[in-house]
N, C-alpha and C positions, 0 to 999 in steps of 0.2 A: 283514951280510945277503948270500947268495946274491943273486947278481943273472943269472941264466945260462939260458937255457928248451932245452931239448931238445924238438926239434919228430920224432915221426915222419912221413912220407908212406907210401903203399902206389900207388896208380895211376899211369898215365901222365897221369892226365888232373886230379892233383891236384895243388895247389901252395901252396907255402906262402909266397908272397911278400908275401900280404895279413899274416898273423900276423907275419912278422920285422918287417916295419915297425911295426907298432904298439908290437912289444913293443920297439923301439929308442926310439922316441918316447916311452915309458915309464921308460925307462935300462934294460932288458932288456936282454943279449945273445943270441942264439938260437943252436944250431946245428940243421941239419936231416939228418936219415938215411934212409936207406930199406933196412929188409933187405931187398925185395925186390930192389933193384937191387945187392945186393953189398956194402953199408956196415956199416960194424962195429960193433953197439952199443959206446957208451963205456964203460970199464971203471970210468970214478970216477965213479957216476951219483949219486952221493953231494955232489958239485960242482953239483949244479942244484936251482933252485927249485922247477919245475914239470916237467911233461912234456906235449906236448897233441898226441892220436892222430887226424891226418887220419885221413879215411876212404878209403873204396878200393870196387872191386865185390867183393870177397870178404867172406865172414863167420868168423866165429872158430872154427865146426863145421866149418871146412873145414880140416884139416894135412894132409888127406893130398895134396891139390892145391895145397896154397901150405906146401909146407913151413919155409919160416924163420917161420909164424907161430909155430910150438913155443918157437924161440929170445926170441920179442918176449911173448908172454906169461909167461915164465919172468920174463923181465929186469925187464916191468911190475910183478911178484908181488914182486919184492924191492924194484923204488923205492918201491911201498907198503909194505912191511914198513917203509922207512926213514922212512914219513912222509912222502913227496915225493909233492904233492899232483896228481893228473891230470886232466885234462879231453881228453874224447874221445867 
């Protein structure tokens, strides 16, 4: 069994240090990214159990002002196509 969580963030003012822990305490490993700040979604997203989409102040009708959301909804559309389950 996958045991691996891929966390996104989006804001400055969000943080995922609550989620790593828990999910460590669990036997999770996590890792966290943010397109917004320059991180590269994982190419083997096929390597994680889960995926869980902090939030942010933007909304999903907005690409034209937050352009790498194009790139994070693409990526989401296929960790579901793989069955990789999200919470967000």
């Amino acid at each position: 069994m996958k045991k691996q969580i891929l966390i996104l963030t989006h804001g400055t003012h969000v943080w995922a240090d609550n989620m790593e822990t828990m999910f460590k305490d669990i036997g999770y490993a996590s890792d966290v990214i943010s397109l917004r700040h320059g991180d590269i979604f994982p190419e083997n997203i096929e390597e994680y159990s889960a995926i869980v989409i902090m939030g942010g102040m933007m909304g999903v009708y907005e690409i034209e002002e937050y352009p790498w959301l194009k790139q994070e909804i693409q990526e989401l559309e296929k960790a579901l196509k793989l069955n990789i389950p999200a919470l967000g």
